[in-house]
C-alpha positions, 0 to 999 in steps of 0.5 A, a space after each residue: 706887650 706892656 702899655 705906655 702907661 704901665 711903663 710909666 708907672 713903672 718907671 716911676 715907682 723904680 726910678 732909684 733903681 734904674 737910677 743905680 743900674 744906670 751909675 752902676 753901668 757907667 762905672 763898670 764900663 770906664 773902670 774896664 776902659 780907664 787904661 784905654 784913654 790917651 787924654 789922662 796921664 797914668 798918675 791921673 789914671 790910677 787916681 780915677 782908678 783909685 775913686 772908680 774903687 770906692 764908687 764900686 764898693 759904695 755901690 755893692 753896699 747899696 746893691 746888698 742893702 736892696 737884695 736884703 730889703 727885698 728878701 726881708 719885705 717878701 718874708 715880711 708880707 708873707 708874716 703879715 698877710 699869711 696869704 700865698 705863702 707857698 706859692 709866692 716862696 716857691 716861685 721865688 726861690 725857683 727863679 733865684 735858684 735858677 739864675 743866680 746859681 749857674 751864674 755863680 758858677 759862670 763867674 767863679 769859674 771864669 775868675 778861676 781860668 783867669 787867675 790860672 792863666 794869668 799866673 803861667 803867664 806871669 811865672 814864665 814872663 819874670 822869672 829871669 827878672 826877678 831871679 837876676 834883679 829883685 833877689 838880693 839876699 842882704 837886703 832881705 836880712 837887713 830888713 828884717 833886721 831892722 823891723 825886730 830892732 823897732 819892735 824891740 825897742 818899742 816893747 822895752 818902751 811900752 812894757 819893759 822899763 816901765 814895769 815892775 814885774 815882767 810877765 811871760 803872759 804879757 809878752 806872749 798876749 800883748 807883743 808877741 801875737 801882735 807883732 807877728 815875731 816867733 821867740 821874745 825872750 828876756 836875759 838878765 846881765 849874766 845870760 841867765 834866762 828870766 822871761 820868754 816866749 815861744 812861737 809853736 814851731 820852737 819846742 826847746 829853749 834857744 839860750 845865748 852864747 857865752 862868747 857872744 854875750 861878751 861881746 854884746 856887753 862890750 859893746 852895749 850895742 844891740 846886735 844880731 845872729 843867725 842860728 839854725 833852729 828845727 833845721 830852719 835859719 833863725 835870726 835874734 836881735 839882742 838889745 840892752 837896756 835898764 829896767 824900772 829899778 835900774 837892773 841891766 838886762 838884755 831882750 832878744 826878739 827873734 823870727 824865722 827866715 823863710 826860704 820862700 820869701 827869700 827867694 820866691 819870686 811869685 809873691 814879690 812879683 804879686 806884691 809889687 806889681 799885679 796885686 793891685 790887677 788882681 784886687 781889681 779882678 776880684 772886685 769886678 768878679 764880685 761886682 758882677 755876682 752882686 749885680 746877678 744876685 740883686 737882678 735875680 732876686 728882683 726879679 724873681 720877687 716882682 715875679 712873684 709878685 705880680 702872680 701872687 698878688 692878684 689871687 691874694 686879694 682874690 683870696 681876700 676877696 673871697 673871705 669879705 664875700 663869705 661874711 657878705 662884704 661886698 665893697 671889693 677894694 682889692 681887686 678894684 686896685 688890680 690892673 687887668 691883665 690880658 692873661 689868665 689871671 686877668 681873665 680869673 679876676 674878671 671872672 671873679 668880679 662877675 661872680 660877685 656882682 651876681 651874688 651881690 644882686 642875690 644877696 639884695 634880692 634875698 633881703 628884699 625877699 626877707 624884708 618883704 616876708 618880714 612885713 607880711 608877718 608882721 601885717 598878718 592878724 594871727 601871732 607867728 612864733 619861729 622857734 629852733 630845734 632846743 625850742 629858742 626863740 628866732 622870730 615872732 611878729 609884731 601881732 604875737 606881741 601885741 597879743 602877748 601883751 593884752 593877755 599880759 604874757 611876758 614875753 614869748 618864752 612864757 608863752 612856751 613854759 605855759 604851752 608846756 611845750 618840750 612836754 607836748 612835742 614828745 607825746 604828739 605826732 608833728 607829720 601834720 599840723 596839731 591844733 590845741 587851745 590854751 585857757 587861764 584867768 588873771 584874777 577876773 580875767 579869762 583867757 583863750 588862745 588857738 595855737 596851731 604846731 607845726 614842723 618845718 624840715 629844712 636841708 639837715 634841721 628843722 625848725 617849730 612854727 606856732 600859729 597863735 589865734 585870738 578865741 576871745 575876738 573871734 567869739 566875740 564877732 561871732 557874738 557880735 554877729 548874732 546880736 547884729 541879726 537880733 537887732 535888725 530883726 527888732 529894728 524891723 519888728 519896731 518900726 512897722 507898728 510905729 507908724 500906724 501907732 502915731 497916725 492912730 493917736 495923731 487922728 484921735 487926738 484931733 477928733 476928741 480935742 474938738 469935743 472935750 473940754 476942761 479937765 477931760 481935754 487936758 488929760 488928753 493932750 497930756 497922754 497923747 503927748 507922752 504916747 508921741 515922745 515914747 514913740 519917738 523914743 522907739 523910732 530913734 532905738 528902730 534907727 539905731 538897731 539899724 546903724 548897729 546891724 550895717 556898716 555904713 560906708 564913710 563919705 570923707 571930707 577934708 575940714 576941722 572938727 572945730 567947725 563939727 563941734 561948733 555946729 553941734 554944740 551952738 543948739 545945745 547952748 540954746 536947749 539946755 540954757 542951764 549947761 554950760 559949755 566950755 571950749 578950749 582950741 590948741 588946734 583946729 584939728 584939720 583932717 578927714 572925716 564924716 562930718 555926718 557921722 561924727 555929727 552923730 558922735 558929737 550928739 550921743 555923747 552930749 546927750 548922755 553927758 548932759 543926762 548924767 548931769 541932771 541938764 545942769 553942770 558944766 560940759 567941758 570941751 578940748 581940740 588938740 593935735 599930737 604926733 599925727 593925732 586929732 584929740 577931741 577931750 569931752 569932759 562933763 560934771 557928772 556922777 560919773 561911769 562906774 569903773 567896771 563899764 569904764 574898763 569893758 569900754 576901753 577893751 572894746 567889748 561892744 556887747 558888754 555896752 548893751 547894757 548901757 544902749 545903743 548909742 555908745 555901740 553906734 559910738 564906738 563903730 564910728 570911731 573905729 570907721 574913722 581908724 581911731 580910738 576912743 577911751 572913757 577915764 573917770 575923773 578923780 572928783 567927779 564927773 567923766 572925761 572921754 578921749 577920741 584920737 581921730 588920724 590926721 592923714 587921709 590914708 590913715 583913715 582909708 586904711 583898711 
């Protein structure tokens, strides 16, 4: 059963339609029934008969404008969408066949009894009548008598005495055919025939007799005859008349007399009487055939219709899904139906939900493998069977551009990679090194190849691994080992060394005097300062060889370097120190640790200057970053150290003592970075980047 709702809708969307069926009704009923009303006069009668004809004819025009509209929008959607065609053409001629053509026989059939009995009827009912009252042969005679003279005198009117040169052609085109006479023939004076024209069923010239032009010429009237012509009766009216240039001659128009008309009663009995009924049987007939034609096609399109639609926006569903279009518009307009089709495109949408939820899950899978790649400390490559690269990780990248590899494709031409893959077996994982050297540069990769078997293809992945930092560590880690054990080896004989000299420096200071007593001081002062000296190198081994665990703290590095640089100031009165705050630099750190900072680099600043010069200080913020700027007057770093200290080569700084590789390891604790520039003129400027944020530091 259809909903109230759906009812309404669908009244509203055809409401011209019914609108039309309802007249269309109305009218049929009161043009059957006119003749039943007993208010209306039989004149008032035939005039509403007479508008209920053109209502009619108005509404079979609008009935064939709705089966042509009909027709031509189901062929125009099947053009446009290219979507159900066999289908919604199937359905739909198989219901219009059904229905319409039975009902076209029904009616034709019916019109046909009718019309048949109708005639019986009519022959046997007036033939007495008409035999006795309409027949009346003169009369018939003298009409078409009558009808020829008026014909006749228009051609000589219109053409004859007008023109200068008659024409048979002309007759015959212009006068005969339309005026539906048999013979139109043009004599001069003396009966001679100048110009004619013949129907078919004439085959010789017909003439005039000579005794009848006389008479005509006496009389100079027009006249008429009847002569047998192919044994039928032939009647010619003859009419005098003058021609442009004055010449007299004669126009004889004829036509055959025929019998049937003379005395067939049926055709004037259906002219004068029942020929108006028989219209309006042909016009009802034909009312009822547009009316089964428009209702089969209609309904045979809404058919068509509401079984098509639903599986055409399922098969355009379906073509959204396979690009992975999951915003189904299609069948969110689709009223759900209780029958299979509304249960299919239930289904439907169900199944879509569930690929929708796994495609999600796919791509949060893929994201999150994605961000596992790129997070892995090692270079991954991807590459398809034609070695083309599909995907490579932010730490390929990185490691591509420190080695100052191009992009990954370079990497391939270097690995020679078409080359190795037909020379080794890829059953298991090869692994092979890959060296070279930028002018004073060298190079070395560990690149792992192996084959991924999919469904029908396979795919490469390579395993790039940086040597030079795993070589380095492991250096790194060696030295580490070294300097603990000369931590130890220093700091065990350091105190009994300064006990030693502290106790003979108290025992001869009491007995010596002058000269003697001042090279004492002076040597044992100088035996402390070195064993200082070693004590400070022992605790620096020490912090080099651990790593020491942070102990964060929120505040601002101005407050750090403030602290610090206040007894600089007073021990190095010849320094000048210049401080210039953009930002406090607020963040998370050590403030013991980067106090330790602050000290070693002052120290070797200060060093480098002689004690004398101006050290210069600068606190800024940038994108998320703290920078602390040192920059002092000195001679300056040399390139080289410059260069192996900005790439983080912690053993290439032995050379320079442990204070830069304590440092460094701090900064680096910190998650920050720190680069040595050396300045144009003179001197050298040190950029540290601390991260602001607290998870930042954390990070490990």
């Amino acid at each position: 059963m259809l909903s109230t709702a759906r009812i309404k809708a669908f009244c509203k969307k055809h409401k011209v339609f019914l609108g039309l069926l309802v007249v269309l009704t109305f009218s049929l009923w009161v043009e059957f029934n006119l003749f039943d009303f007993s208010l209306f006069s039989t004149s008032q009668k035939n005039l509403f008969l007479f508008f209920l004809f053109q209502i009619n004819l108005i509404l079979i025009l609008l009935l064939l404008y709705f089966i042509f509209r009909y027709v031509i929008k189901i062929f125009y959607e099947i053009q446009i969408k290219k979507i159900s065609k066999s289908l919604k053409v199937k359905l739909f001629l198989i219901y219009f066949i059904s229905i319409v053509f039975p009902s076209v026989v029904l009616v034709l059939g019916s019109f046909f009894f009718f019309k048949k009995t109708l005639d019986y009827w009519l022959k046997e009912f007036f033939e007495e009548r008409v035999l006795t009252v309409l027949l009346k042969p003169e009369d018939y005679i003298k009409d078409i008598e009558r009808d020829l003279l008026s014909k006749g005198q228009q051609i000589i009117t219109d053409y004859l005495s007008q023109t200068e040169e008659i024409k048979s052609s002309v007759l015959r085109e212009r006068y005969r055919y339309f005026m539906r006479v048999d013979s139109i023939e043009v004599f001069d004076w003396q009966g001679n025939l100048k110009k004619r024209t013949y129907s078919s069923e004439i085959s010789q010239k017909i003439g005039i007799a000579p005794s009848f032009l006389e008479r005509l010429k006496a009389s100079k009237i027009p006249l008429s005859e009847i002569s047998l012509v192919n044994s039928s009766p032939y009647l010619r009216v003859f009419i005098p008349f003058y021609d442009s240039k004055g010449q007299p001659l004669i126009l004889a128009i004829g036509k055959f007399l025929r019998l049937e008309e003379f005395s067939g009663e049926k055709e004037l009995v259906e002219k004068r009487y029942f020929r108006t009924f028989k219209q309006f049987l042909m016009t009802a007939g034909a009312l009822v055939l547009l009316l089964v034609v428009f209702v089969g096609v209609w309904v045979g399109s809404k058919l068509g219709r509401n079984l098509t639609e639903p599986l055409q926006n399922l098969v355009i569903a379906a073509q959204k899904i396979s690009k992975k279009d999951f915003n189904l518009e299609e069948l969110k307009s689709i009223t759900p139906l209780d029958d299979e089709v509304g249960r299919l495109v239930e289904a439907f949408n169900e199944m879509t939900k569930k690929i929708k939820e796994y495609e999600e899950e796919v791509q949060n899978y893929n994201r999150y493998l994605l961000s596992v790649l790129d997070n892995l400390p090692v270079g991954i490559l991807v590459l398809t069977p034609d070695l083309t690269v599909k995907f490579s990780n932010q730490s390929l990248n990185h490691l591509l551009k420190h080695y100052e590899v191009k992009s990954p494709q370079d990497l391939i031409d270097k690995l020679n990679l078409p080359a190795l893959l037909s020379q080794i077996d890829l059953t298991n994982p090869f692994y092979t090194t890959l060296s070279w050297s930028t002018g004073q540069k060298e190079f070395s990769l560990g690149i792992t190849l192996l084959k991924l078997e999919f469904l029908k293809t396979h795919e490469y992945l390579l395993i790039v691994e940086n040597l030079e930092e795993k070589e380095r560590l492991k250096r790194l880690s060696f030295w580490k080992e070294v300097a603990l054990r000369v931590s130890h080896e220093i700091k065990n004989p350091l105190t009994p060394i300064k006990l030693s000299v502290e106790r003979l420096k108290r025992q001869l200071e009491k007995t010596l005097e002058g000269e003697k007593k001042e090279v004492l001081l002076r040597t044992t002062n100088i035996i402390e300062k070195y064993i200082e000296e070693l004590r400070k190198l022992a605790t620096d081994f020490h912090y080099f060889t651990k790593k020491p665990e942070l102990n964060l703290e929120k505040g601002t590095l101005l407050e750090s370097l403030l602290e610090v640089i206040s007894l600089y100031e007073i021990a190095y009165p010849e320094v000048k120190f210049r401080l210039k705050v953009e930002d406090e630099g607020e963040c998370w750190f050590d403030k013991f640790q980067l106090k330790r900072v602050w000290v070693n680099l002052f120290d070797n600043s200060i060093k480098a200057m002689q004690e004398k010069g101006e050290l210069s200080i600068s606190l800024a913020r940038e994108e998320g970053w703290v920078i602390v700027k040192i920059e002092d007057t000195g001679e300056g770093v040399p390139q080289e150290v410059v260069e192996k200290i900005n790439q983080g080569d912690l053993l290439s700084l032995k050379d320079l003592g442990t204070g830069l590789i304590m440092v460094y390891s701090i900064i680096d604790l910190h998650k920050g970075t720190i680069n040595f520039y050396r300045k144009k003129d003179k001197g050298t400027s040190i950029v540290i980047k601390i991260p602001s944020q607290e998870n930042l530091v954390k990070a490990n």
